[in-house]
N, C-alpha and C positions, 0 to 999 in steps of 0.2 A: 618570338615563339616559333616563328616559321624554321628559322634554321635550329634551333634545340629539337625541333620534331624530327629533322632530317638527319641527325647524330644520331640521335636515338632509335630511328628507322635502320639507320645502315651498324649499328653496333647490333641490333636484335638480327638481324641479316647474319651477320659476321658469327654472332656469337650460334647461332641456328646449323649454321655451314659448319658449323666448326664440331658439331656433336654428331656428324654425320656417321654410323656405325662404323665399322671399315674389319676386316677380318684380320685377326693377330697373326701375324705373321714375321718371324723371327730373320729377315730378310736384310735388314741394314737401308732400304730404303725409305727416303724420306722424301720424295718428291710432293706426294698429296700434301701435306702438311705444309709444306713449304710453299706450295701456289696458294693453298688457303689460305695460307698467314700475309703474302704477298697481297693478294687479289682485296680481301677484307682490310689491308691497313693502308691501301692504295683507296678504296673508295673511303674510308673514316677520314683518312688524312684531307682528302681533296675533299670533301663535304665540309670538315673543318675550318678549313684555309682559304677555299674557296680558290685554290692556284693549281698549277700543273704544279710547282715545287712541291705543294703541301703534298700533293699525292702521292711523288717519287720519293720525297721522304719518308711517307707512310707505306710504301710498298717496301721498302729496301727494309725498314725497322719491321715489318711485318714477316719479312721471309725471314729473317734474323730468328726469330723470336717463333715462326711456325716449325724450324730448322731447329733448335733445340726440343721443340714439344714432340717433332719427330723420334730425334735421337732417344728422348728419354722413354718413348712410348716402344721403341725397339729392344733396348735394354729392358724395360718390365715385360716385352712378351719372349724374350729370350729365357728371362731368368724363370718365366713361368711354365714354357715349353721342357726348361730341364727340370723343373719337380714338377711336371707333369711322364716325362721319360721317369727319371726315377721313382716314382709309386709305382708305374708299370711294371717296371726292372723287379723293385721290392716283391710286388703282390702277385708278378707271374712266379715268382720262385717259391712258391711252396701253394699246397690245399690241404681245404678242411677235411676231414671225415665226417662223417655225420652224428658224430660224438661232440664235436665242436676244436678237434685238437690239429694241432699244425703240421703239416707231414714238405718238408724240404726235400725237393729233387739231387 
């Protein structure tokens, strides 16, 4: 029981670290994400294993795997910074009157 507390310790760890907020930013970097996925699948592994291999395996499958969650988390603030740009584009190009009607510059 002792070591299924200890899995379950360090997954609640990982998975805690891992919702950590972070500000969207349309940058292509993935570093956080990447030591995250690292760092978390380095102690799961080596908790699991009980070995230094089990840890190197679980860090190198963890970076792998935090390296995608990056990429995809750059691409969805990319794609939300440009229809966040274009409603701006859209909605600064014209105003109301106070009739309710649309007047295009």
């Amino acid at each position: 029981m002792n070591r299924l507390a200890k899995i379950a310790a360090a997954a609640a760890i990982a998975l805690s670290a891992g919702t950590v907020s972070a500000a969207a930013a349309c940058n292509n970097d993935t570093g956080t994400e990447t030591v995250l996925g690292a760092g978390s699948g380095a102690l799961v592994g080596g908790l699991a294993s009980h070995s230094l291999v089990g840890a190197a395996v679980g860090g190198v499958a963890g970076g792998l795997i935090g390296n995608s969650i990056g990429h995809s988390n750059n691409r969805a603030d990319c794609r939300r910074a440009a229809r966040a740009h274009e409603y701006r584009r859209e909605r600064d190009s014209y105003y109301l009157d106070r009739d309710g009607n649309r007047h295009y510059y």
